[in-house]
N, C-alpha and C positions, 0 to 999 in steps of 0.2 A: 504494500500500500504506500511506500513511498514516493510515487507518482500521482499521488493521491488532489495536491494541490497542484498539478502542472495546467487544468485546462479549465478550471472551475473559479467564480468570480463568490468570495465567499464572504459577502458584508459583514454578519452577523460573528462570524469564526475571526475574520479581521480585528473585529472590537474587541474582542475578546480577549486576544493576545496581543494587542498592540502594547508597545509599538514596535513589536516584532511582526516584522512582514512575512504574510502564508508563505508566499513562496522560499522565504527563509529557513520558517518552520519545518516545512515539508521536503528541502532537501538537506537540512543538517541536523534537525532533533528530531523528528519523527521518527519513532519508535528504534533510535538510535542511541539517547543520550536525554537527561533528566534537564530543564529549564526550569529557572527559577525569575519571574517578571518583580519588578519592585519600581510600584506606580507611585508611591510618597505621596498620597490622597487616599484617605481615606473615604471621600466621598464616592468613589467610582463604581461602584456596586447599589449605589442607593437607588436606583431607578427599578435593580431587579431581586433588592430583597432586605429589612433592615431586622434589628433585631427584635423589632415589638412588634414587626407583623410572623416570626418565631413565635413570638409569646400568644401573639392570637392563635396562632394555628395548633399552639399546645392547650387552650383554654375553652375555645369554641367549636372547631371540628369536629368532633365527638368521635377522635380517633378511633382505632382500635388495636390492640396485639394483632403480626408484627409490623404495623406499621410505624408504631414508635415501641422502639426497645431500650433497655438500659444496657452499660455496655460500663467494667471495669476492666483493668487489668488483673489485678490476682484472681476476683472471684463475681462474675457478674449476676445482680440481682434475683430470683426468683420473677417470672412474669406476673404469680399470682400477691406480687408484693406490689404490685402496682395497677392492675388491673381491677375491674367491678367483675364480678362473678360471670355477664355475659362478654367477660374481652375487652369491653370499653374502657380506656385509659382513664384511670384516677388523675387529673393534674396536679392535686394538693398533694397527693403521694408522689407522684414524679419531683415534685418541687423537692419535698425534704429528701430525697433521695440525692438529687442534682446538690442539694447544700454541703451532703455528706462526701462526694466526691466522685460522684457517677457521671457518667457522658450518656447524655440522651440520642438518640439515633432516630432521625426520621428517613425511616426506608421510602425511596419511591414518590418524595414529596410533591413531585412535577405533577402527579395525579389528584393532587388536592389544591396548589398553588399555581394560578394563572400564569403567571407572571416567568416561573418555572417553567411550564406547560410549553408557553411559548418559545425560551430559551433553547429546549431540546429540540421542539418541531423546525426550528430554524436551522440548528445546529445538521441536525439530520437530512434537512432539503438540500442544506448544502456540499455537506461532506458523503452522505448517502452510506451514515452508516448510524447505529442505534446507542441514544444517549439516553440516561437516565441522571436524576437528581437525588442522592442520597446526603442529607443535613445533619451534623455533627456537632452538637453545643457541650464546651467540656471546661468545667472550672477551673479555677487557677489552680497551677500545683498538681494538676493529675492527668491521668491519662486512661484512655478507654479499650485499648489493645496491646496486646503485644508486637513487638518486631514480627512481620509478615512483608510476605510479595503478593501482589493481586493478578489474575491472568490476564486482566481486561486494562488498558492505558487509561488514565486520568488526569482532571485538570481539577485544581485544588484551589478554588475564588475564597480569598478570607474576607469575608464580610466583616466581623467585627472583632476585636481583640487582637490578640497576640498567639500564635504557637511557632515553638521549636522543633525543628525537625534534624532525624540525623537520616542521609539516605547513605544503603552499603551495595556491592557490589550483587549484580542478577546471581542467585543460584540456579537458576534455570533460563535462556535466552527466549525470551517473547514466548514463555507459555503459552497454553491454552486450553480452554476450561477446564478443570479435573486436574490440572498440571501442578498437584502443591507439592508433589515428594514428600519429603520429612522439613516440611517448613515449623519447625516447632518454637518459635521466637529470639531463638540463638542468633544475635547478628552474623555474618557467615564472612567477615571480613572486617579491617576498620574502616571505621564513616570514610565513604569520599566526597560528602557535602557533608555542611552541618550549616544552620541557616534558619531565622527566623524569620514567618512571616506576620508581615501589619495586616491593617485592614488598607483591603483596595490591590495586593499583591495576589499573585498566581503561580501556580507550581506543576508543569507537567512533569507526570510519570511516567516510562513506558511502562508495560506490563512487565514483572518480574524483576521490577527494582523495588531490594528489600528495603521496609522504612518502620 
């Protein structure tokens, strides 16, 4: 797919990653090497997502399991510690969970947030291939996962706050699905980035770069 950007006019994917240009993208990072964007505004995401319309969508949607799950590092929550008996997400239970040090996960969010919705159907007309939205709110001082590789590339928009990241070298080169081996959270190398992001920066990964 590294030809992927040579004949396609991709407005929405441009924004995205500017002010790195597609055809940049597409013949030196694509699914080649990990980019790290740092826009020094914070505001550059506010049109497609802030953090109190987060709090809406945890408050009024009347989620359900899994569409929002709790996510630690040692030992992640019980579902039925957050949920009402039919599935539906407790928010006041999520809340004090979130205080204690849990990362909230909203799976799939583009199917509940317009705004989302439309980010991926754009992203997809253009690039003609399948994006999804998965939202990650995670307290100071903690973290929701272990070191892992994902088989699928990603692009990583910090909308609000701060996190650190360390990325290590691929255990496996451009997996794909099913493709974890013995990914057991052992970095498999030392960091060869280490790198915070603001809000307003971006972070592509290819698939099978452990982080």
């Amino acid at each position: 797919m590294s030809s992927l950007g040579d004949d396609i006019i991709s407005p929405r994917f441009a924004r995205l990653i500017w002010p790195i240009a597609p055809e940049t993208f597409f013949s030196d990072v694509w699914e080649k090497q990990p980019l790290v964007v740092r826009r020094h505004d914070s505001n550059v995401y506010r049109d497609l997502l802030s953090i109190d319309e987060v709090d809406e969508a945890l408050t009024t949607l009347n989620l359900s399991y899994p569409e929002i799950r709790l996510a630690r590092v040692d030992q992640p929550p019980d579902p039925g510690d957050y949920t009402f008996p039919d599935g539906r997400i407790d928010p006041l239970a999520v809340t004090k969970l979130f205080r204690s040090g849990v990362t909230i996960v909203f799976d799939q969010i583009q199917r509940r947030l317009p705004s989302l919705a439309e980010l991926c159907r754009d992203l997809e007309s253009e690039l003609g291939i399948a994006f999804q939205t998965n939202l990650y709110v995670t307290p100071p001082h903690a973290g929701g996962f272990k070191g892992h590789y994902d088989t699928h590339d990603v692009f990583v928009l910090q909308i609000a706050g701060s996190k650190q990241w360390e990325l290590f070298e691929s255990l496996v080169e451009l997996p794909m699905p099913g493709q974890h081996g013995d990914d057991n959270g052992t970095p498999p190398s030392k960091a060869t980035h280490r790198f915070r992001l603001h809000a307003g920066d971006l972070v592509y990964l290819p698939r099978g770069i452990h982080h």
